[in-house]
Each structure stands twice: as C-alpha cells, then as structure tokens.
C-alpha positions as CSV (number, residue, x, y, z in Angstrom):
1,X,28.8,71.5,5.2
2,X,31.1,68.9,3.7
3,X,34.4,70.3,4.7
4,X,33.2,71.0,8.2
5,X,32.2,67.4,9.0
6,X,35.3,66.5,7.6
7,X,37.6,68.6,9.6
8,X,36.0,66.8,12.9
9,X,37.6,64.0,12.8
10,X,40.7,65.4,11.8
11,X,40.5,68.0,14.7
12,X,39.8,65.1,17.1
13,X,42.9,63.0,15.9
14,X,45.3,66.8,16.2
15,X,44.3,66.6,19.6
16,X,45.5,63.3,20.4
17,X,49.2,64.2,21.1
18,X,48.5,66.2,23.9
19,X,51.8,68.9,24.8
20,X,55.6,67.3,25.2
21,X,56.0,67.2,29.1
22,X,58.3,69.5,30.6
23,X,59.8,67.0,32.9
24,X,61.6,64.8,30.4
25,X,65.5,64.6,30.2
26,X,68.1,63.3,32.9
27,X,67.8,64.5,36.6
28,X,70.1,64.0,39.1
29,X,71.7,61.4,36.8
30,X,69.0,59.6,35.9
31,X,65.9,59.4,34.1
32,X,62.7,60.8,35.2
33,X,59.9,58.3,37.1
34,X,56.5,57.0,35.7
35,X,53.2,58.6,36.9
36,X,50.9,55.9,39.2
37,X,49.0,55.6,35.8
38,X,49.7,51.9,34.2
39,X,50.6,53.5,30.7
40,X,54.9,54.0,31.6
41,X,57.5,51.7,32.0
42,X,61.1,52.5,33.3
43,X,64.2,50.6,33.6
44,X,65.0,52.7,37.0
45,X,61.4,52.0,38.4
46,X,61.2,49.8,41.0
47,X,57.7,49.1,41.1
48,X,56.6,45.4,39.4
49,X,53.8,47.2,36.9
50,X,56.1,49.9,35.6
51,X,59.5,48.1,35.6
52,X,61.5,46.9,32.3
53,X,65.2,46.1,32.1
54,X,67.5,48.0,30.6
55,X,68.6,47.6,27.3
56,X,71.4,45.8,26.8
57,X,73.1,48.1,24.1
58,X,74.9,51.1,22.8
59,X,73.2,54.7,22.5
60,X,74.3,54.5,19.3
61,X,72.6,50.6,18.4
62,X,69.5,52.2,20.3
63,X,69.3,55.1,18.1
64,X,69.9,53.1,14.9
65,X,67.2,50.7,15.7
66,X,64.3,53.4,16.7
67,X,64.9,55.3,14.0
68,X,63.8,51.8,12.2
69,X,60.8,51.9,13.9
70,X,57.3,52.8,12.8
71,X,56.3,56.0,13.7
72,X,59.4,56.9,15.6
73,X,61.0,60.8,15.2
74,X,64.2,61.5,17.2
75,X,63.6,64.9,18.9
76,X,66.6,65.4,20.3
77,X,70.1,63.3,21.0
78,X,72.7,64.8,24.1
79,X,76.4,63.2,24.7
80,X,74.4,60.3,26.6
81,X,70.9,61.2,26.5
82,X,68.7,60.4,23.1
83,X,64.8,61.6,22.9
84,X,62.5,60.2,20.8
85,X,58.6,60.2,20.1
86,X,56.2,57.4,18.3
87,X,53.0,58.0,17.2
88,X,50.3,55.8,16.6
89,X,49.2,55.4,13.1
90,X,45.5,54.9,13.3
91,X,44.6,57.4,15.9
92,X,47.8,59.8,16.7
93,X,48.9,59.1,19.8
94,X,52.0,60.3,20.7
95,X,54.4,58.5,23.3
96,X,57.6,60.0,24.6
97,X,60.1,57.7,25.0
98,X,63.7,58.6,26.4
99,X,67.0,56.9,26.3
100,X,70.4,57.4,28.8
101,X,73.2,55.5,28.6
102,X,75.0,54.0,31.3
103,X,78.5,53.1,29.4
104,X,80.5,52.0,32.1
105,X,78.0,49.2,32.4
106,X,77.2,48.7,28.6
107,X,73.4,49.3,29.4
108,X,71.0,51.9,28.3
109,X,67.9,53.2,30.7
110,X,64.7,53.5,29.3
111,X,61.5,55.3,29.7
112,X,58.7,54.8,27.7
113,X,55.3,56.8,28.7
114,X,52.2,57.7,26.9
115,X,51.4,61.4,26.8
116,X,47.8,60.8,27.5
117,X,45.1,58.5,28.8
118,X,45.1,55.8,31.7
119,X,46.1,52.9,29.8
120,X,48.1,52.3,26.8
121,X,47.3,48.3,26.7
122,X,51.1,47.2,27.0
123,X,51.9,49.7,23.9
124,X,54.7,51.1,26.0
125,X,56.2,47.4,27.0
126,X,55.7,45.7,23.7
127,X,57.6,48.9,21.8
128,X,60.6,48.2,24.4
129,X,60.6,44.8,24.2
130,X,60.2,45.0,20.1
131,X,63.4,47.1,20.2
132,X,65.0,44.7,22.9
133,X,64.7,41.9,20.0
134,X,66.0,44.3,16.8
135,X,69.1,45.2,19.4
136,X,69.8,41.5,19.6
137,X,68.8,40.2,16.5
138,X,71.8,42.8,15.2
C-alpha cells in the first residue's frame, strides 16, 4: 500500500515531459514558429508576446553557456544548429529550446517553447534573457 501511493506522484511528475515535438530543427533556413499559446518565444517571431532578440554570440559561446545552466542537456549540435532541453527541478517540465546561428551577422536565433501547458510564466523569456547576461558577462 506504501509503494503504490508512492509511485503516484512519481508517475504524475514522468508525465510532465510530454514527447519531443517532431517539428524542431531548421526549415527553410530558419527556425521553426511558436504555437498562439503564450509559453514560446522566438527571435524570428514577429509578433510582440512571443518575440526576443537574438543572441548576440557564437554557437560555440551559446553552447558553452547552456551547458552551465541548470537543468540543461544538449540533445543534439549540427554545423549551425545546437538542440538543447531544460527541465524544471521541482515538477519536470521539460522545455525545448533550439539554437541557429546566423555567422555572417555574428547572431544566434533562438527558440525557446514549453512542451506543455498554456503558460510557462515568463520561464521561457527569463531562461533567454539569463543566458543573454552569462554571454555578455563572458
């Protein structure tokens, strides 16, 4: 009776990463868009509520400084195209978070989405922005 009313919880916090989308990667040169939900941002959106600049960096700097970050795991890394996802310590979410860099102009796009949900509460802003500062404090 124990174990079983232990394994709940754990079985509600497995379920909290939801399946890796097929639609991540580069398309058509770029990054993919973020759903109408207000849990994504994008450096190529060009709606107010889901747009973030770029970041002003190397693919290399980029991957150096998530790879600082809590809960990050790199997934996979192309010539210019780096795929990483975070999850949340207390509860397991998992947010996919993609990378493409634009070297002729010394940038690298961004897209930052939760997996599930409606809202992330500016989780998916704040990580971009948190790893805007480590890439300039280097």
């Amino acid at each position: 009776m124990k174990w079983s009313l232990m394994m709940i919880p754990l079985l509600t916090l497995l379920g909290c990463a939801g399946e890796r989308p097929a639609s991540l990667g580069i398309t058509a040169g770029q990054l993919g868009t973020c759903p109408d939900s207000p849990n994504c941002v994008s450096s190529i959106e060009t709606r107010e509520s889901h747009s973030i600049a770029p970041l002003n960096a190397s693919l290399a700097q980029v991957r150096t400084a998530v790879t600082a970050m809590p809960g990050a795991q790199i997934i996979s890394e192309q010539d210019q195209y780096l795929y990483a996802e975070f999850t949340s310590k207390l509860m397991g979410f998992v947010d996919d978070v993609e990378f493409m860099a634009d070297p002729a102009a010394g940038l690298v796009h961004v897209r930052s989405a939760s997996r599930l949900g409606l809202s992330d509460l500016g989780v998916n802003r704040d990580r971009i922005e948190t790893l805007r500062s480590a890439l300039s404090a280097r």
